[in-house]
Backbone as a ProteinNet text record, in pm:
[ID]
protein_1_A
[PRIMARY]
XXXXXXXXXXXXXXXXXXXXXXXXXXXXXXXXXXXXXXXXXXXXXXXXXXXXXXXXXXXXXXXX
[TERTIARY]
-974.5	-939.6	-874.9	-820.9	-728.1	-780.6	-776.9	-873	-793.2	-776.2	-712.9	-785.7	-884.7	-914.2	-840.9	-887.9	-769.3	-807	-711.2	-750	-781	-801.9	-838.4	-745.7	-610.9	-511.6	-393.5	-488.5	-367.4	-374	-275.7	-253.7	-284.9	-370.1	-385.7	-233.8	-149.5	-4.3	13.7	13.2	56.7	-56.7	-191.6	-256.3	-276.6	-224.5	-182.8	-75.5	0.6	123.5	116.3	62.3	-8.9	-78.3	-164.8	-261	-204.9	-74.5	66.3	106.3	122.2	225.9	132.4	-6.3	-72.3	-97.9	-148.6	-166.2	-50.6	124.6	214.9	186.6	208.2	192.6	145.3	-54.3	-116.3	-125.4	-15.7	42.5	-91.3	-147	-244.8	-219.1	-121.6	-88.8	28.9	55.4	149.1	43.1	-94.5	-190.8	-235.4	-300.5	-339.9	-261.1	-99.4	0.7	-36.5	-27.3	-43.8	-180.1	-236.8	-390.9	-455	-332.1	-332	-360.4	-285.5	-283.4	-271.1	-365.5	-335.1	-177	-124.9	-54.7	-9.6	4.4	-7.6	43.3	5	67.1	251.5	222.6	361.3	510.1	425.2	498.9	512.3	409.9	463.5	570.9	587.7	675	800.3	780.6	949.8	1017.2	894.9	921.9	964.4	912.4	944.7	1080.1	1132.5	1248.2	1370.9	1300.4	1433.1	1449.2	1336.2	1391.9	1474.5	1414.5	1526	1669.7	1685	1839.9	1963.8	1873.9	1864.9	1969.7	1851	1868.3	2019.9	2028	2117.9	2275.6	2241.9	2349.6	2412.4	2335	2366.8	2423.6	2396.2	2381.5	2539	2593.2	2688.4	2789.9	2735.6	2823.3	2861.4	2941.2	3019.8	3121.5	3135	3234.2	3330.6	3334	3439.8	3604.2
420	305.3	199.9	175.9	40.4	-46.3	-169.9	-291.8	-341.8	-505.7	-575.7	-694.8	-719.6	-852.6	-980.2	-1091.2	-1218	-1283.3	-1304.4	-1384.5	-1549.8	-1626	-1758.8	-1870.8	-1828.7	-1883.5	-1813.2	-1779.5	-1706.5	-1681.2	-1687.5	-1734.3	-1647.6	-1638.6	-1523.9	-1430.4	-1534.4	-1440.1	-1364.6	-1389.5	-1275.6	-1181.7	-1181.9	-1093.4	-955	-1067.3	-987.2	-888.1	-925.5	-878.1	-753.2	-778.3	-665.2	-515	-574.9	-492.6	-396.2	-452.9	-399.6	-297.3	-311.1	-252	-155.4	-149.5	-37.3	43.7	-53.7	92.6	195.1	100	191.9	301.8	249.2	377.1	470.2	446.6	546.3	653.1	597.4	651.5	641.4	551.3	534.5	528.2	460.4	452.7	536.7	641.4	757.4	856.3	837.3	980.9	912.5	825.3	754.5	810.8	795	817.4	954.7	1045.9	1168.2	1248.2	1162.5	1180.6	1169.5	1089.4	974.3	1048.9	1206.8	1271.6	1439.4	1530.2	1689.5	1723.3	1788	1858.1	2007.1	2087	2240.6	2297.7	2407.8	2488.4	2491.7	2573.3	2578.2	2427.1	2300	2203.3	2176.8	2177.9	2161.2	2246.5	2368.7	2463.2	2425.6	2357.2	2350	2229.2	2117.8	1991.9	2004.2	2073.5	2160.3	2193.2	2323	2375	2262.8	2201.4	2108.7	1972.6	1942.7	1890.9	1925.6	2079	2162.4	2129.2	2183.8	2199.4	2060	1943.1	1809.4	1790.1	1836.9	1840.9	1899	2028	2118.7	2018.7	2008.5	1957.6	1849.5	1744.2	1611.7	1661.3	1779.5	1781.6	1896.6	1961.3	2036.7	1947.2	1884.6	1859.8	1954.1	1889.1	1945	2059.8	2150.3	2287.8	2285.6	2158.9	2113.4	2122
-1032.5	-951.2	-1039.8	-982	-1058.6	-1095.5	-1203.4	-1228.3	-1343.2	-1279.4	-1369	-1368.7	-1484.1	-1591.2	-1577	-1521.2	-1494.8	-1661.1	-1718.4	-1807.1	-1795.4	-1943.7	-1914.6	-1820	-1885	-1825.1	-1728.3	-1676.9	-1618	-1496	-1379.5	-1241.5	-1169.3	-1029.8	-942.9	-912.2	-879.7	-875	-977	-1088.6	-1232.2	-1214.7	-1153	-1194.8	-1047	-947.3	-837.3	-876.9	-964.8	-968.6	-1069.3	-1149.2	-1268.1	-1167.3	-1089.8	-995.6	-955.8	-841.8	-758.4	-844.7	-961.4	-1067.6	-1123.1	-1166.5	-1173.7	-1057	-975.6	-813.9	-844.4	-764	-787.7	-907.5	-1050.2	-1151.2	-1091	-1085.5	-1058.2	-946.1	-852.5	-745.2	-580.3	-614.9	-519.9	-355	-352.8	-217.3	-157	-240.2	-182.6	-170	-251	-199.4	-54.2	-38	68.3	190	169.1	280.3	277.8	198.2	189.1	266.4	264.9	297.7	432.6	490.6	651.1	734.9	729.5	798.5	767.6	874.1	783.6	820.7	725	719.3	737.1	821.6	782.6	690.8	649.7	553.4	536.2	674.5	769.6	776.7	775.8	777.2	643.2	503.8	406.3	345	387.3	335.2	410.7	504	571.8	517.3	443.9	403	236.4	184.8	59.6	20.1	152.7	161.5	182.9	319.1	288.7	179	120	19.3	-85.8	-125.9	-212	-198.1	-28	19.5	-4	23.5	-11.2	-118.1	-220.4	-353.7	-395.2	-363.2	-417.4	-335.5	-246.9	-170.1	-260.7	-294.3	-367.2	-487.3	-548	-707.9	-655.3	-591.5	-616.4	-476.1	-378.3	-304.3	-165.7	-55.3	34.1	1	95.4	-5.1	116.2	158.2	280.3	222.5
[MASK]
++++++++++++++++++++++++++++++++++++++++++++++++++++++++++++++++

């Protein structure tokens, strides 16, 4: 779990802001999203695939 120490001088905003910036790192609130709801097998493999396709598309382009 995340935990950030306020120091002597130092402002709830900077330490809010520190907090924000570790959650993100630790990726806390993309498992959460991840978590919100089940997923099937079936839907992760189609969410998988088309990210691949995504991918390949951007990285080589239209063959228009």
């Amino acid at each position: 779990m995340a935990e950030v120490i306020i120091g002597k001088n130092e402002t709830i905003d900077n330490a809010l802001r520190r907090f924000k910036k570790k959650v993100e790192k630790e990726g806390i609130l993309s498992e959460i999203k991840r978590r919100d709801h089940y997923e099937k097998p079936s839907e992760k493999k189609k969410k998988r695939a088309r990210a691949a396709r995504l991918r390949l598309f951007k990285k080589y382009g239209s063959n228009r």
